[in-house]
ZAMIVO-523977 format. One record per residue (C-alpha): residue in one letter; chain; x, y, z. Coordinates in Angstrom, 2 decimals. Layout:
BEGIN
<rec r="A" c="A" x="X" y="Y" z="Z"/>
...
//
This chain:
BEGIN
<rec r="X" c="A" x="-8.66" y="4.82" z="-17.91"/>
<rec r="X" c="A" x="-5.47" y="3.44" z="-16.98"/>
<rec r="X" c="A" x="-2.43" y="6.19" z="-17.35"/>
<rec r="X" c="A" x="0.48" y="4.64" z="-15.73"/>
<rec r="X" c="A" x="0.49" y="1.00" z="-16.60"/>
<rec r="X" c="A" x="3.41" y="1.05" z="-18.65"/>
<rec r="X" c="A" x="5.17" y="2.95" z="-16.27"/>
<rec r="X" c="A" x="4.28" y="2.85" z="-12.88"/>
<rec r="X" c="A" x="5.59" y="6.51" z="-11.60"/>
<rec r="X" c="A" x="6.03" y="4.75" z="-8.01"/>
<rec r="X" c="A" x="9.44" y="2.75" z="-9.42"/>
<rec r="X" c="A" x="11.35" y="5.73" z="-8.71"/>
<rec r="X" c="A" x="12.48" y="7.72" z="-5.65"/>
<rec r="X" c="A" x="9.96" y="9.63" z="-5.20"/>
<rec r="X" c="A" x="7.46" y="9.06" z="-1.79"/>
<rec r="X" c="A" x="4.17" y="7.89" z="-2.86"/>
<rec r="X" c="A" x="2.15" y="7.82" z="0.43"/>
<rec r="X" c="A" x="-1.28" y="5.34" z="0.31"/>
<rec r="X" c="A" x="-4.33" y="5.42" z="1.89"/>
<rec r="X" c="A" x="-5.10" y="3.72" z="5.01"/>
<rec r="X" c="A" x="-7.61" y="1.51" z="6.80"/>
<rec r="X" c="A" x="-10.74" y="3.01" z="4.89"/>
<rec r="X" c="A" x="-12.48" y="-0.41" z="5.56"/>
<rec r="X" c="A" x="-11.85" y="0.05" z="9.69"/>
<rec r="X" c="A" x="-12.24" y="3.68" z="9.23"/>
<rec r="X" c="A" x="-16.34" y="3.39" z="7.43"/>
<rec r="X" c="A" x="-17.18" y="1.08" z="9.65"/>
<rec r="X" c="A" x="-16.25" y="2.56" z="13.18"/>
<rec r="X" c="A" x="-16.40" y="6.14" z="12.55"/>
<rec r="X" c="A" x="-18.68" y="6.45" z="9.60"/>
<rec r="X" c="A" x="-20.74" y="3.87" z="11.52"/>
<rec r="X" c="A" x="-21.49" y="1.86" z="8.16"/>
<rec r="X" c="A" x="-22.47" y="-1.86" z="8.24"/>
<rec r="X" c="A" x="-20.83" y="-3.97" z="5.71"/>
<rec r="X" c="A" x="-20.12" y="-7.83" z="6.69"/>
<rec r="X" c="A" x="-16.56" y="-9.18" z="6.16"/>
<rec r="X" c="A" x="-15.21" y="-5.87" z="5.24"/>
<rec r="X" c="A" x="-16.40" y="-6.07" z="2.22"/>
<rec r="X" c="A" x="-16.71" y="-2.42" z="1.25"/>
<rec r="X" c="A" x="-17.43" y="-3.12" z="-2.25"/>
<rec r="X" c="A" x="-20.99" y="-3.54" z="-0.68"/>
<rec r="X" c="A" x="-21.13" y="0.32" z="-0.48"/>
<rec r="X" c="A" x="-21.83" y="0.73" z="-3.98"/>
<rec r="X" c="A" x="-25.34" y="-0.11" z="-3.81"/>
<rec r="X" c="A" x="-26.36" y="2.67" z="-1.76"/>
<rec r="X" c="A" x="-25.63" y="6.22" z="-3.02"/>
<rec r="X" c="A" x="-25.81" y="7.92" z="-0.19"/>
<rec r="X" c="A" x="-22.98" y="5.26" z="1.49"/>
<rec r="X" c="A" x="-20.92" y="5.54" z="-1.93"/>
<rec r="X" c="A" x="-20.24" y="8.45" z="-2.03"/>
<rec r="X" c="A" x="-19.09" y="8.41" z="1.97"/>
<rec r="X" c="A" x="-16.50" y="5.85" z="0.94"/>
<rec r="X" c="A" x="-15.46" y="8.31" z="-1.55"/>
<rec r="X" c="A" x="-15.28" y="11.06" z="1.04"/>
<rec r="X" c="A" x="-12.97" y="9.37" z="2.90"/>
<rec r="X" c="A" x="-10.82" y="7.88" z="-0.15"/>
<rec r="X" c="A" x="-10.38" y="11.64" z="-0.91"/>
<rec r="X" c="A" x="-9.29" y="12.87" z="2.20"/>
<rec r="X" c="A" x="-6.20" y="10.72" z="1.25"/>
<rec r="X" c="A" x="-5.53" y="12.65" z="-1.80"/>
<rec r="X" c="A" x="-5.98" y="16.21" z="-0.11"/>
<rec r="X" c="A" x="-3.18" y="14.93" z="2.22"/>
<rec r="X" c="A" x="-0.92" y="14.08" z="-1.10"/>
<rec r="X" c="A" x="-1.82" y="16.84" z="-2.80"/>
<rec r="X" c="A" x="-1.00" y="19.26" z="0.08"/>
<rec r="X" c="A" x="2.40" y="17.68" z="0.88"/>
<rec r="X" c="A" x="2.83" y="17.53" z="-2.96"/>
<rec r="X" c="A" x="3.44" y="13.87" z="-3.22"/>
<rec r="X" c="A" x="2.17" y="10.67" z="-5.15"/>
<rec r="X" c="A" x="-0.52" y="8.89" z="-4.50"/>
<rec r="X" c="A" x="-1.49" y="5.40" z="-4.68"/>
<rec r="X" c="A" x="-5.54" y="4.46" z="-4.02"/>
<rec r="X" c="A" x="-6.03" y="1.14" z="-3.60"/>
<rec r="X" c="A" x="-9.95" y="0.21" z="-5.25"/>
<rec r="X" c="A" x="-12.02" y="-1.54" z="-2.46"/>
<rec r="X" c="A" x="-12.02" y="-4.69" z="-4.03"/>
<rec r="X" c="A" x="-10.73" y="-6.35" z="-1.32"/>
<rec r="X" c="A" x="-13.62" y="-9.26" z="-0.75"/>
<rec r="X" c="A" x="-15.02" y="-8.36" z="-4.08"/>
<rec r="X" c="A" x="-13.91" y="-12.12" z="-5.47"/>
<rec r="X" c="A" x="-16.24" y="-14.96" z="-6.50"/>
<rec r="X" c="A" x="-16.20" y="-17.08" z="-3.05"/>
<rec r="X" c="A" x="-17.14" y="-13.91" z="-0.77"/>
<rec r="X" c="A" x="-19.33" y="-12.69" z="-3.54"/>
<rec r="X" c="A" x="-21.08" y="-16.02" z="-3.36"/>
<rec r="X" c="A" x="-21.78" y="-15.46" z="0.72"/>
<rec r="X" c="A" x="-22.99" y="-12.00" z="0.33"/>
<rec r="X" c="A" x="-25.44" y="-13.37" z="-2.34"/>
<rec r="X" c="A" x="-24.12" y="-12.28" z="-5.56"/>
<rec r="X" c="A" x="-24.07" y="-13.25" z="-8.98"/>
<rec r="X" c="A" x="-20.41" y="-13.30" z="-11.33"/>
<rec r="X" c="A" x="-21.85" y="-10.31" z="-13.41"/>
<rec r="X" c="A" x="-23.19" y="-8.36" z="-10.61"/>
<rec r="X" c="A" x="-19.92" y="-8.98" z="-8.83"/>
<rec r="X" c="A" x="-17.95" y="-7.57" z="-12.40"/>
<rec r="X" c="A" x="-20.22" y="-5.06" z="-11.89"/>
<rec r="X" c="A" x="-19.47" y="-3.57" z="-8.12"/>
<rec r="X" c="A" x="-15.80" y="-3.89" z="-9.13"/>
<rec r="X" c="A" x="-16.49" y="-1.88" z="-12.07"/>
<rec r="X" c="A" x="-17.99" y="0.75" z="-9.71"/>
<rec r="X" c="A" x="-15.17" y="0.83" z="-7.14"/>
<rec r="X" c="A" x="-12.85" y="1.48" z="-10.11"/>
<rec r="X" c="A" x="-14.86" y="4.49" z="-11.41"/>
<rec r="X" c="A" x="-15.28" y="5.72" z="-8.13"/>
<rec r="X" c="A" x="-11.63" y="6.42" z="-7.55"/>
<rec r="X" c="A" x="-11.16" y="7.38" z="-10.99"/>
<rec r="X" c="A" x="-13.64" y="10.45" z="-9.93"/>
<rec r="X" c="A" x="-11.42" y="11.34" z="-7.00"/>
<rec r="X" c="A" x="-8.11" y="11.06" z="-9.69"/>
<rec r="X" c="A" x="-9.86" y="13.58" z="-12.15"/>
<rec r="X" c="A" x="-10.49" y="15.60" z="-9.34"/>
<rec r="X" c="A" x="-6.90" y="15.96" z="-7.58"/>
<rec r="X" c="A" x="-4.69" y="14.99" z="-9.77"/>
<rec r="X" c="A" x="-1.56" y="17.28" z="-10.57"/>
<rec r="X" c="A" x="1.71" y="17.59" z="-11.89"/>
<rec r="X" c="A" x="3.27" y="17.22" z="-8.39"/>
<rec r="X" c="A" x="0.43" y="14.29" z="-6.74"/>
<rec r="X" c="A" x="0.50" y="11.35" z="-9.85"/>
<rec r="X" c="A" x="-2.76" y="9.13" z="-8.77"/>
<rec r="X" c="A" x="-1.92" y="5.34" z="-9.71"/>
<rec r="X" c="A" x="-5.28" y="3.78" z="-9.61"/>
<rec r="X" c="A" x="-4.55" y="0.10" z="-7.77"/>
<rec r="X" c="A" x="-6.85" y="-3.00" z="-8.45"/>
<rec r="X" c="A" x="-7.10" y="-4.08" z="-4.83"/>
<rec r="X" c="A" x="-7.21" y="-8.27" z="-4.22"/>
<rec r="X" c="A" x="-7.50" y="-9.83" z="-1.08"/>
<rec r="X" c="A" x="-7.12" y="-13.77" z="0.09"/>
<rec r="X" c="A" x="-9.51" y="-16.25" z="-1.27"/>
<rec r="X" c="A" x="-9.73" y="-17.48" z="2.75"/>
<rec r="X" c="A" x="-9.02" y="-15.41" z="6.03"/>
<rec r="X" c="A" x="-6.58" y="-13.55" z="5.93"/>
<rec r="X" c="A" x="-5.23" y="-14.47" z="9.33"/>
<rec r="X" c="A" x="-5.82" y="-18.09" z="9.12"/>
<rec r="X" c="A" x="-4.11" y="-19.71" z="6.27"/>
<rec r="X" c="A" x="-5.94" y="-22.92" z="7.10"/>
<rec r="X" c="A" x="-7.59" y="-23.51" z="4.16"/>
<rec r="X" c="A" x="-4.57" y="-23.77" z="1.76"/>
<rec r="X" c="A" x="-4.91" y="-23.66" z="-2.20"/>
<rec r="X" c="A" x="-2.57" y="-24.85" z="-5.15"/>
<rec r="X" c="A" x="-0.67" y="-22.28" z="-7.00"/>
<rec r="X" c="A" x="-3.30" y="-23.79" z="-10.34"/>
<rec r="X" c="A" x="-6.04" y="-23.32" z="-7.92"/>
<rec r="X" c="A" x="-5.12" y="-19.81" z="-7.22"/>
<rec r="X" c="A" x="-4.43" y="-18.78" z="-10.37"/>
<rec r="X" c="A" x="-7.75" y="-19.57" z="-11.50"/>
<rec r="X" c="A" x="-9.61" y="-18.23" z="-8.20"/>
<rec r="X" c="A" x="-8.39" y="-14.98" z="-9.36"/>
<rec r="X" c="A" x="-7.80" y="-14.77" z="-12.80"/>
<rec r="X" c="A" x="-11.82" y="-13.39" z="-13.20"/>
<rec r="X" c="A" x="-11.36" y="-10.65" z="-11.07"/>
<rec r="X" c="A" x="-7.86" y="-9.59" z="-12.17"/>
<rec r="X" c="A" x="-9.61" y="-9.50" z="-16.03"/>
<rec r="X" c="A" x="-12.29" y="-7.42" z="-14.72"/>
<rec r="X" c="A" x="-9.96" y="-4.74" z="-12.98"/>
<rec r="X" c="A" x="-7.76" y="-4.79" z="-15.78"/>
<rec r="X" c="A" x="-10.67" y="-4.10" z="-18.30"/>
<rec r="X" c="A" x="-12.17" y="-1.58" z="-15.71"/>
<rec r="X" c="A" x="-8.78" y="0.65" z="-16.39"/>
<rec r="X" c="A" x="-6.87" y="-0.25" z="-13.14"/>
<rec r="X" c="A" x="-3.46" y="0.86" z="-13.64"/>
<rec r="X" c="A" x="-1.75" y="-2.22" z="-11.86"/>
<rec r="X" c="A" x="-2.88" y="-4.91" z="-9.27"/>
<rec r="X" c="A" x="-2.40" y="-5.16" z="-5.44"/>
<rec r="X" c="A" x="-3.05" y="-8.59" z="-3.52"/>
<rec r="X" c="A" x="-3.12" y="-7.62" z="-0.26"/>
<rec r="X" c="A" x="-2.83" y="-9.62" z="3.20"/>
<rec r="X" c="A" x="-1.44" y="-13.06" z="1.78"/>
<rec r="X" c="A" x="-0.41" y="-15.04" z="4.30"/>
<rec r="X" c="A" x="1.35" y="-18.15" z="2.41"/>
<rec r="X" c="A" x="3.22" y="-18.96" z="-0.56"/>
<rec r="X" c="A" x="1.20" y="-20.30" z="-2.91"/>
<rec r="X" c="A" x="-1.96" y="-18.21" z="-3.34"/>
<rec r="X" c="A" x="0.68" y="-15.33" z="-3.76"/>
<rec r="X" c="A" x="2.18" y="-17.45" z="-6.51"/>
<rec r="X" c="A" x="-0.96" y="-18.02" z="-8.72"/>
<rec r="X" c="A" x="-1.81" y="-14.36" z="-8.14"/>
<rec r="X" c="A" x="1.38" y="-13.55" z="-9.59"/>
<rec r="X" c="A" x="0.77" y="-15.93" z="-12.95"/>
<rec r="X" c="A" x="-2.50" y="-14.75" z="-12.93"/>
<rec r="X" c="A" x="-1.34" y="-11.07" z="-13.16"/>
<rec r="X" c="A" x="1.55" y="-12.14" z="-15.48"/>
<rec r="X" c="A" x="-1.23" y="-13.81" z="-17.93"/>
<rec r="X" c="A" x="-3.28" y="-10.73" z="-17.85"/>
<rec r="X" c="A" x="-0.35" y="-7.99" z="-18.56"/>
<rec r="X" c="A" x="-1.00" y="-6.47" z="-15.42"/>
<rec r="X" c="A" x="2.30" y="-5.02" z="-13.23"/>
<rec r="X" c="A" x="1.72" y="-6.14" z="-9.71"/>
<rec r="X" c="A" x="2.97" y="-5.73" z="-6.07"/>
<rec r="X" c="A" x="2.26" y="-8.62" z="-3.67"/>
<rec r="X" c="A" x="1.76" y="-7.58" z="0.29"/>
<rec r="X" c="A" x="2.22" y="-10.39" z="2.47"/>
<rec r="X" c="A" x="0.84" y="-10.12" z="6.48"/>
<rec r="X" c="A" x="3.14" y="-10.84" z="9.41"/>
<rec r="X" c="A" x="2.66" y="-12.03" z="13.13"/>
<rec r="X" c="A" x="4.10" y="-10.18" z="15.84"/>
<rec r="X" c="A" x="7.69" y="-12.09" z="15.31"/>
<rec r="X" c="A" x="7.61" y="-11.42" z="12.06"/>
<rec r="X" c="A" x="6.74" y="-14.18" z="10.68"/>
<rec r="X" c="A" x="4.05" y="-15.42" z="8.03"/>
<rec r="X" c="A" x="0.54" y="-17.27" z="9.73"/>
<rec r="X" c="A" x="2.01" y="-20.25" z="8.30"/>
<rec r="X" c="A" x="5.14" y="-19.64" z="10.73"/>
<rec r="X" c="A" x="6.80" y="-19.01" z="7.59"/>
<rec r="X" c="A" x="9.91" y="-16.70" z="6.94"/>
<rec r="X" c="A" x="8.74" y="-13.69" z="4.83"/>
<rec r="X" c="A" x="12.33" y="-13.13" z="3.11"/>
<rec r="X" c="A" x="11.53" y="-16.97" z="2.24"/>
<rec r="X" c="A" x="8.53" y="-16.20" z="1.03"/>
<rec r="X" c="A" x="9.94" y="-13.22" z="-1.36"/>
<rec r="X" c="A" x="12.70" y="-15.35" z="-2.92"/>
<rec r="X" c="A" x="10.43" y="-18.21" z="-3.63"/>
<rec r="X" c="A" x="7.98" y="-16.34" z="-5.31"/>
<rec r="X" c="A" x="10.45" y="-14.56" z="-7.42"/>
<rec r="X" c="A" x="12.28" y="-18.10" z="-8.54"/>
<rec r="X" c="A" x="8.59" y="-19.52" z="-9.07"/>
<rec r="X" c="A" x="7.68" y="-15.80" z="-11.40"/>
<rec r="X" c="A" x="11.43" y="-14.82" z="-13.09"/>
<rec r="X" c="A" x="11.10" y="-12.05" z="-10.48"/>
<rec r="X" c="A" x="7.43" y="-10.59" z="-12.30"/>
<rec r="X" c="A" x="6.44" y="-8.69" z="-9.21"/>
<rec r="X" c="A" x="7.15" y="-5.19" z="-9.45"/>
<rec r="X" c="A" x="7.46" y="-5.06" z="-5.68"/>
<rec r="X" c="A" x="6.82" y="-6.48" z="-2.73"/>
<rec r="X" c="A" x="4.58" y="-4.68" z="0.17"/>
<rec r="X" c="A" x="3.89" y="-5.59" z="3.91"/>
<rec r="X" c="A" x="0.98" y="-5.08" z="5.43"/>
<rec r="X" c="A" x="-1.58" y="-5.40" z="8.30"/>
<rec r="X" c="A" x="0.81" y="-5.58" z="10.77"/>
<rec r="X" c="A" x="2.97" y="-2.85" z="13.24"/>
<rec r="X" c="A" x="6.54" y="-2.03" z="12.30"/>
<rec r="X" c="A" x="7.70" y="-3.54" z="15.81"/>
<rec r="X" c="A" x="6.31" y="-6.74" z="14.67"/>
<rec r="X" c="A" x="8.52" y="-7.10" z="11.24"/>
<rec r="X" c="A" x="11.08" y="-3.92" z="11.74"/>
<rec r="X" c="A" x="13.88" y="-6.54" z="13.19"/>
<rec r="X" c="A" x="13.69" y="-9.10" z="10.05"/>
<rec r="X" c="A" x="14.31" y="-6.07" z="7.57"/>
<rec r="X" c="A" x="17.89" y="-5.90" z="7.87"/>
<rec r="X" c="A" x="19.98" y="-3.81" z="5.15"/>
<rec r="X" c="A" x="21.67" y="-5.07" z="2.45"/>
<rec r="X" c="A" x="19.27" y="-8.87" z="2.19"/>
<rec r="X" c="A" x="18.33" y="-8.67" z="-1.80"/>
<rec r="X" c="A" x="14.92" y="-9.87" z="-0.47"/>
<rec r="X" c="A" x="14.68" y="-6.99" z="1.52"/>
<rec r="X" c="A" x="15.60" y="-4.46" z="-1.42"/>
<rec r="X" c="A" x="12.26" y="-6.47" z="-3.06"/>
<rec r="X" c="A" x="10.41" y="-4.97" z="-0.60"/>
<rec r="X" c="A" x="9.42" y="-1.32" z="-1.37"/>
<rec r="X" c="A" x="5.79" y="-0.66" z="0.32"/>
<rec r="X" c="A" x="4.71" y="-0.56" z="3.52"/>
<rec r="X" c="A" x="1.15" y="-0.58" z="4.99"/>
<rec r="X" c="A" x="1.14" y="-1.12" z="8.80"/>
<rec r="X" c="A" x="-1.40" y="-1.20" z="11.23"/>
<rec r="X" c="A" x="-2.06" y="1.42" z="13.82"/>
<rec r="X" c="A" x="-2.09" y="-1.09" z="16.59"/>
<rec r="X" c="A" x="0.61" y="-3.11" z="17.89"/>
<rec r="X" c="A" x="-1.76" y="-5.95" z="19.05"/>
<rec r="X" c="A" x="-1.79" y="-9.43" z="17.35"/>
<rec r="X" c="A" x="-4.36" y="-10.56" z="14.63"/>
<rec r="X" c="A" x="-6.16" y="-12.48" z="17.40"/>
<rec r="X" c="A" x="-6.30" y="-9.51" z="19.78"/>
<rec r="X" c="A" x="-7.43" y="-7.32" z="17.03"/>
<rec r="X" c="A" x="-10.27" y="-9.95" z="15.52"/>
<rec r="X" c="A" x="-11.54" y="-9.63" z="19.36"/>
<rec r="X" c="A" x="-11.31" y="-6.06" z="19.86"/>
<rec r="X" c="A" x="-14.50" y="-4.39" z="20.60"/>
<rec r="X" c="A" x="-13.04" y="-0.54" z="19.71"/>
<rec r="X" c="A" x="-10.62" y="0.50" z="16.94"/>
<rec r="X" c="A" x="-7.33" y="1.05" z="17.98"/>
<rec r="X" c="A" x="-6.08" y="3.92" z="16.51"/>
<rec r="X" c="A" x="-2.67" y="4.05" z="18.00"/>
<rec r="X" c="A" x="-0.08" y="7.00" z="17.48"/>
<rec r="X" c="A" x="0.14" y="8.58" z="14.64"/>
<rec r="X" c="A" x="3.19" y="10.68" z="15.30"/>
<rec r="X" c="A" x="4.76" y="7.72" z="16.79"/>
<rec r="X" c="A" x="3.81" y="5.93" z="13.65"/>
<rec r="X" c="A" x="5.48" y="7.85" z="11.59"/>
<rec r="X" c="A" x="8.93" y="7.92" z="13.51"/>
<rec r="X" c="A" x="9.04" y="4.20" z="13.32"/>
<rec r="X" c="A" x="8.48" y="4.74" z="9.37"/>
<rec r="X" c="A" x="11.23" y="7.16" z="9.09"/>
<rec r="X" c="A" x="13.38" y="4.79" z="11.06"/>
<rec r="X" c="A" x="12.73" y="1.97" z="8.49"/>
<rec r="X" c="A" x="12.78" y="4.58" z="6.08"/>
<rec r="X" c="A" x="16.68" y="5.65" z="6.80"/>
<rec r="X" c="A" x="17.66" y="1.97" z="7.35"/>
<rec r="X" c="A" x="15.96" y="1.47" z="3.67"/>
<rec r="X" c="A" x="15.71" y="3.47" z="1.27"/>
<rec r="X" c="A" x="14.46" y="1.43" z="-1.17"/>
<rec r="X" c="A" x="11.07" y="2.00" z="0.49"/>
<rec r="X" c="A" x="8.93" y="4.64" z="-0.81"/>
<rec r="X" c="A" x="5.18" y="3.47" z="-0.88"/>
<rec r="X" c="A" x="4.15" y="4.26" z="2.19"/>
<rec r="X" c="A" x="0.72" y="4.17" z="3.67"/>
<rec r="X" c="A" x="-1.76" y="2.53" z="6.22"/>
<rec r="X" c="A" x="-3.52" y="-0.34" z="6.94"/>
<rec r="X" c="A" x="-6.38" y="-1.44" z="9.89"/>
<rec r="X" c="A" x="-7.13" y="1.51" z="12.36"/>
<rec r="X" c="A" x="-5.71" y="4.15" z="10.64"/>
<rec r="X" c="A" x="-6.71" y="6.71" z="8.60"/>
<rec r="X" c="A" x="-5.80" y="10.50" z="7.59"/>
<rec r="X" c="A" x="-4.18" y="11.67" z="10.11"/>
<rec r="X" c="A" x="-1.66" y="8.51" z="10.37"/>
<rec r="X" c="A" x="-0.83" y="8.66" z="6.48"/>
<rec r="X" c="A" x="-0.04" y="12.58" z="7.10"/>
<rec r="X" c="A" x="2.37" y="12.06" z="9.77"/>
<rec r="X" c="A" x="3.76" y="9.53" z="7.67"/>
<rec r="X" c="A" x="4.53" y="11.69" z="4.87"/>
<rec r="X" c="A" x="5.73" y="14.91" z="7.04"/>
<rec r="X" c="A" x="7.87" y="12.50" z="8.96"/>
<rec r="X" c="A" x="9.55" y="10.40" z="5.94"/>
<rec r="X" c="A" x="9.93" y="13.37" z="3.88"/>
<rec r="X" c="A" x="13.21" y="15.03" z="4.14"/>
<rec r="X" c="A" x="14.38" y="11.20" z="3.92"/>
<rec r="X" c="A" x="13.80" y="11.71" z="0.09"/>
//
């Protein structure tokens, strides 16, 4: 059931930490198989399910005990009709693994939820296409419709807003956003970065913020970056840009390589997480409109903890 859709606690100044790469995480060190990180595939087997919740939760027991918010993005991901479609399923039995990846965070909400940790419950999309190669390039109509079915089904499954994560050009995030808009659903659009900071396209990512907001009447509630390190986009957040002040989430990757190093990479790299959260804090002090702050590929727990013990006293 959705509590905080009319009122997302996270517009605020409080620190709302995230939780990380659980796709990376289940599949190198829970050892699960699941093709095109598509986690939603989990659902069918109890036994894996309830891993992926393990996991999920460990993100909570780090809010809880550092008495922040939480936000847990659903692992929805892939779970829209062209990657259904590959991994051989139907429309309703894709509705119906979305359903389950809702319910299955609403458990872990009922269970460690408090007065000081709000849970927001986030309806996770992810790019129709690759989400490092933006080759394959839609209309804004065409994206709107792509995900207009799975949008519904979140927001009837009791999300309490929508997340499209790891867009990399402007108008897929666009028809996400009238999609959302259409279906009374507050939203946050992520975008993906190169290491210069820079969309796939070789688009600018402030550009990319101001055009969606003329295109929407500003209807995102925020703006998020993610799947990339903060030395890759740190130097093109610069104080004072209203763009910038759009952006209020950040979900970086553990590893400073490139999307093409890291699509090759045999191992996970998991980076530093103390050193990860010192380049947060610097962001953080330079910024402090951010305050959704989490992980993305190759981290997990212990990065999203030294996160929120290094950005705290910045709040």
């Amino acid at each position: 059931m959705a509590r905080y859709r009319e009122n997302l606690p996270q517009l605020s100044d409080k620190l709302f930490l995230t939780d990380g790469g659980v796709e990376t995480t289940l599949y190198f060190r829970e050892k699960l198989e699941f093709p095109d990180m598509a986690a939603f595939l989990l659902m069918r087997d109890e036994g894996q399910a309830a891993t992926a919740r393990r996991c999920l939760a460990e993100y909570a027991e780090v809010a809880v005990q550092q008495r922040v918010g939480l936000i847990i993005e659903t692992l929805t991901w892939r779970a829209s009709a062209d990657w259904g479609l590959k991994l051989g399923y139907t429309q309703e039995e894709l509705a119906a693994a979305n359903r389950a990846c809702v319910q299955l965070v609403e458990s872990i909400r009922d269970e460690y939820e408090n007065a000081d940790t709000p849970i927001v419950i986030s309806g996770c999309l992810g790019p129709r296409g690759d989400g490092y190669d933006p080759s394959h390039r839609m209309t804004t109509a065409e994206a709107e419709r792509y995900h207009t079915r799975q949008i519904q089904t979140l927001r009837d499954s009791g999300v309490d807003m929508i997340a499209a994560l790891t867009l990399n050009y402007l108008e897929e995030a666009i028809g996400i956003a009238h999609a959302a808009t259409k279906a009374e659903m507050p939203f946050a659009l992520s975008f993906t970065v190169e290491t210069d900071g820079t969309l796939p396209t070789g688009e600018s990512l402030l550009d990319m913020i101001e055009a969606v907001d003329a295109a929407t009447n500003t209807a995102p509630a925020y703006y998020m970056i993610n799947c990339a390190h903060p030395t890759h986009f740190g130097h093109v957040l610069q104080p004072g840009d209203p763009r910038v002040e759009r952006i209020r989430g950040l979900r970086a990757n553990s590893s400073k390589r490139s999307h093409a190093e890291l699509d090759e990479a045999p191992e996970l790299d998991e980076g530093n997480p103390v050193e990860l959260g010192e380049q947060y804090l610097e962001l953080k002090r330079r910024l402090p409109q951010l305050n959704v702050l989490g992980g993305c590929c190759g981290t997990d727990p212990r990065h999203v903890r030294e996160i929120g013990k290094a950005c705290a006293g910045a709040f």
